[in-house]
Phi, psi and omega in degrees: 000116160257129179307123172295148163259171188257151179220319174245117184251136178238144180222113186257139178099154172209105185346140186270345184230120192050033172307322174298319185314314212284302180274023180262258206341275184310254162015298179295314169284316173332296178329329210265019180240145189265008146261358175261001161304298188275003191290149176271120177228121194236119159245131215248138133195174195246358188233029182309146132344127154311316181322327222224061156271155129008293178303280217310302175284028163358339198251342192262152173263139158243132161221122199262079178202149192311124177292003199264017148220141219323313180317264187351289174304356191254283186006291190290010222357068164295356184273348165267005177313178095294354171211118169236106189286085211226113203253146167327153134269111160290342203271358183249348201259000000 
């Protein structure tokens, strides 16, 4: 029997605090599922963690701009995700 894999996870929003633990965490557990191997990982927020880079994430797209609006999501090809992942904005709460 073969499993369909997932190929693009889109995650709008970013812990404002301790973002590396959180997606190393996350990220690491996805990986570790065999439709979840090959996932394309994009993160849309304008309020990332410093911590929740480039350097660190080599695998992940950053895109550092508000997700709440439509240019941004076209960016991001949110209409080809197969999963979007949409985490608080504490700046709203």
């Amino acid at each position: 029997m073969k499993f369909n894999t997932y190929e693009k996870l889109l995650i709008l929003n970013s812990p404002k605090f301790n973002g590396k633990d959180y997606f190393t965490g996350l990220i690491s557990q996805l990986k570790k599922h065999r439709r979840f191997s090959e996932l394309e990982v994009t993160i849309v927020s304008e309020n990332t963690d410093e911590s929740v880079n480039e350097e660190y994430f080599p695998d992940i797209k950053f895109i550092k701009e508000n997700p709440s609006f439509v240019d941004t999501l076209e960016k991001a090809d949110a209409k080809n995700a197969d999963f979007i992942f949409i985490l608080n904005d504490e700046e709203d709460n």
